[in-house]
N, C-alpha and C positions, 0 to 999 in steps of 0.2 A: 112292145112297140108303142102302144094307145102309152104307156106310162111317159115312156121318153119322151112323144110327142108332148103332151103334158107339161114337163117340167121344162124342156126347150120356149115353149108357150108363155111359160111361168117369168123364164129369164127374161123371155122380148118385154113382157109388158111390165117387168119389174122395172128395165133397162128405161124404158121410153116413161115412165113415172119418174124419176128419176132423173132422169134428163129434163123433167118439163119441172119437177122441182129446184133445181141447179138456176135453168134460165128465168125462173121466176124469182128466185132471190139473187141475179146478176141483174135482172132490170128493177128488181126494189135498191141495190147499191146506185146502181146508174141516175135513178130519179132521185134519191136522196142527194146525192152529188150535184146532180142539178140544180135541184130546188137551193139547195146551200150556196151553191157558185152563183145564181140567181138574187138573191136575198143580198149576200154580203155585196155583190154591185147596185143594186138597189137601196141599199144601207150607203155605200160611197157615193151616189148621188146624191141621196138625199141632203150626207154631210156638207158637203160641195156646196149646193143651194141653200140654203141655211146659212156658211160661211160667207158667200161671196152676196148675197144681199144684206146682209150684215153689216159686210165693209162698204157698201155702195149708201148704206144708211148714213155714215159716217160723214160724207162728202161733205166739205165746206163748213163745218160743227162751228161754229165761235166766229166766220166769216157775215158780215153782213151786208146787204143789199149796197147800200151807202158805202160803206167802206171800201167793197170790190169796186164801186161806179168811179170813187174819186182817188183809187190807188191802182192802176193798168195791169201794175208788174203782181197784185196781188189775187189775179185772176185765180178763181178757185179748181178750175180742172188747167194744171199744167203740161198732159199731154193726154187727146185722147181720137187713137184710132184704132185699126179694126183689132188690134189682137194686144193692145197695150190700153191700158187707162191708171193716170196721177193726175193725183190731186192734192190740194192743201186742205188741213181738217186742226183743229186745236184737241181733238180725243186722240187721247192714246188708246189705240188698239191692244196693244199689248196688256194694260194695265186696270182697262174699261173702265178710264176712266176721264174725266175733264181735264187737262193741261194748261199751267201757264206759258208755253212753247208752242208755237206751231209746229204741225209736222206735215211729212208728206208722204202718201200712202200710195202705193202701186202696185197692179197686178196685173203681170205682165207672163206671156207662153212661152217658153224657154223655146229655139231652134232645134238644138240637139233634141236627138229620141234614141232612144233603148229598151231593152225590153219592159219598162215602167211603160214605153208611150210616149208622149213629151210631158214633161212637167209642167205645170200654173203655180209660180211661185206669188205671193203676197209682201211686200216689203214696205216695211215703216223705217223712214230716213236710212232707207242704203241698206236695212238688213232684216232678213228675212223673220216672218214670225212664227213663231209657235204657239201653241200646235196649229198643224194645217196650212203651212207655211208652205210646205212643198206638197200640192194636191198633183196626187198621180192618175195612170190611166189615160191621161187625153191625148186625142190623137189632132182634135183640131179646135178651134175656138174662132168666132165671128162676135165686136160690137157695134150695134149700131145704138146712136144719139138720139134722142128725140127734144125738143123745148116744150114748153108748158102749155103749149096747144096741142102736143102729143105729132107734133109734123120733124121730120125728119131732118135733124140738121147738122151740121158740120163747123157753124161759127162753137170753139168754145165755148167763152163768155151765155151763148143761150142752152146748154146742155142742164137738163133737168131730169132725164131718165136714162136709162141705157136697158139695152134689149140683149142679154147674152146667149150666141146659140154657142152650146159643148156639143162635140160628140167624145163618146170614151170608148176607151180599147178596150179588150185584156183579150188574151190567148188561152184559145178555146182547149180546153182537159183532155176533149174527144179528136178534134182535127186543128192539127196546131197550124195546118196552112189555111184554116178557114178563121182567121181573127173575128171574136163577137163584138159587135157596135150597138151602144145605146146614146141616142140625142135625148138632147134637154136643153129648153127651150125655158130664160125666164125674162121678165120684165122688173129691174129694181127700179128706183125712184129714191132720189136726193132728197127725201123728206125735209132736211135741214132747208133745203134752197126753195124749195115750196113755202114754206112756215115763213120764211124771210119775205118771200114774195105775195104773202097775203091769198097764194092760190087754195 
């Protein structure tokens, strides 16, 4: 009897070892997964910021002070409100490089959304760039304007910064009705339109 008791003994705690080995290497997959699913959004933001102050470098490239003053229609931000911003620049984005052509550069949040999110396309004269042309993940986008006193404005013609809020989506691995959200929060600046303006 002492024996069977024994080896029944034997089973439980062989069993409950065993079981705590299992749920120890299902939450070492779990956190690797995480930390991964973590990282590669944190690597997409990062791309994102990077690309889109980039392009906001660009604003106005070959456009000068004098030339916007005494040409109206050659205003260097062509449309710029909260979830849209074009401009005119003489750099070719695509090609980074100086241009003898004008162009004009927009990036603008698509409406539609699916399961990407909605999209923040980038486009040089009408057609999208690559790579990073089509930035996924976002669920929403806010710009505000600043002028060169860093005060808040809405005249085109004074626009010399832009303050971009993102938030981005993606569909959580663990609970697909609970969507994960990360904001980002940046401040570019028209450096070409500073440089012109002796700020």
């Amino acid at each position: 009897m002492g024996v069977m008791l024994d080896v029944v003994g034997g089973m439980i705690i062989g069993g409950t070892l065993l079981l705590m080995v299992m749920t120890f290497q299902l939450q070492l997959q779990e956190n690797a997964m995480r930390l991964y699913y973590t990282g590669s959004m944190i690597s997409h933001m990062d791309d994102v910021a990077e690309t889109i102050n980039h392009v906001f470098s660009m604003v106005g490239i070959g456009y000068g002070k004098e030339q916007v003053e005494t040409k109206p229609d050659e205003i260097v931000c062509v449309v710029a409100n909260e979830n849209t911003i074009k401009f005119r620049t003489y750099w070719d984005y695509e090609k980074d490089e100086l241009s003898e052509e004008p162009h004009t550069v927009e990036i603008v949040l698509n409406e539609a959304e699916d399961g990407w999110g909605r999209v923040m396309n980038i486009i040089q004269d009408g057609e999208i760039i690559f790579p990073m042309g089509h930035i996924l993940f976002i669920e929403d986008m806010k710009l505000g304007y600043y002028d060169k006193d860093d005060a808040i404005t809405t005249d085109r013609t004074d626009i010399m910064s832009a303050e971009v809020l993102l938030t981005f989506r993606r569909e959580s691995p663990w609970k697909p009705d609970q969507p994960l959200r990360s904001n980002l929060q940046l401040k570019c600046y028209f450096m070409n339109r500073y440089l012109q303006h002796g700020a």
